[in-house]
C-alpha positions, 0 to 999 in steps of 0.5 A, spaced: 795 866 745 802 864 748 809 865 746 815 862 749 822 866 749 828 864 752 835 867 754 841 862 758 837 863 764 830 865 763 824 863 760 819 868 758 812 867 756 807 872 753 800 872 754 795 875 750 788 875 751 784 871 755 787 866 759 782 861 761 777 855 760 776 856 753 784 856 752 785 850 755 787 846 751 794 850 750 797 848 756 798 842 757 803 844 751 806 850 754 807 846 761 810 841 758 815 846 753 817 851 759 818 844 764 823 841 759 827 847 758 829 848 765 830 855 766 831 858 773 827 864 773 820 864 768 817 871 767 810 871 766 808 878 761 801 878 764 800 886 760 795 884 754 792 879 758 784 881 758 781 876 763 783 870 767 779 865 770 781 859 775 783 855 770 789 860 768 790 861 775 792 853 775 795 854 769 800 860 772 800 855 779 802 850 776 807 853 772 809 855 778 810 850 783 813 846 777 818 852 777 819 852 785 820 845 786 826 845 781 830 851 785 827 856 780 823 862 781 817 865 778 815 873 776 808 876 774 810 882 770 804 888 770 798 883 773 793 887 773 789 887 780 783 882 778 788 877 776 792 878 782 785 877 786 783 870 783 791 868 785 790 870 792 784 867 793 786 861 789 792 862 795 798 862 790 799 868 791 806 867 794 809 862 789 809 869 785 813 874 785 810 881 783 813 886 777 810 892 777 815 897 775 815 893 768 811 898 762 810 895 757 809 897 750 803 899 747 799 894 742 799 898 738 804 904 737 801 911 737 801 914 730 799 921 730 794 918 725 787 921 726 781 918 722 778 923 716 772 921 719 773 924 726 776 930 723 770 933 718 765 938 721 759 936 720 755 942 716 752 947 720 
């Protein structure tokens, strides 16, 4: 899944789950709603994406150079390392500049709820 958000200047687009051949069909879409919207800086949140494959890396590379060729500038925030590796040995990785100080929110906020299953003792 990919949400697209915006601000006067930046686009951002959330990923989630994998981002690869099977989800390629989206990206056309995608590609074509961030190029139309002309933001210098696009954000790429990259921390729920469980698995990419080179087909999301050309996907993100394209982005990219869409982005660069208008004067803009591209930013992966929190990509894990396996991804910054198909990047790399894609030879992108210098479109992208990398935000590793970004945390993001947890899936799921922490609830202090434990399952009553898991607490009982089993007889002894």
């Amino acid at each position: 899944m990919i949400e697209i958000a915006t601000s006067p200047s930046t686009t951002t687009l959330v990923v989630a789950g994998d981002l690869d051949l099977v989800e390629r069909d989206q990206f056309p879409e995608v590609t074509a709603r961030v190029t139309g919207l002309r933001r210098q800086l696009l954000v790429i949140d990259m921390c729920r994406v469980s698995f990419m494959d080179s087909t999301g890396a050309a996907f993100l590379i394209s982005l990219a150079d869409s982005s660069r060729r208008r004067g803009g500038a591209t930013v992966l925030r929190n990509p894990d390392a396996r991804d910054l590796f198909v990047l790399e040995i894609c030879g992108a990785l210098d479109l992208f500049r990398i935000d590793t100080a970004h945390r993001c929110e947890p899936a799921t906020p922490p609830s202090g709820f434990r399952h009553p299953v898991a607490d009982e003792v089993a007889p002894g």
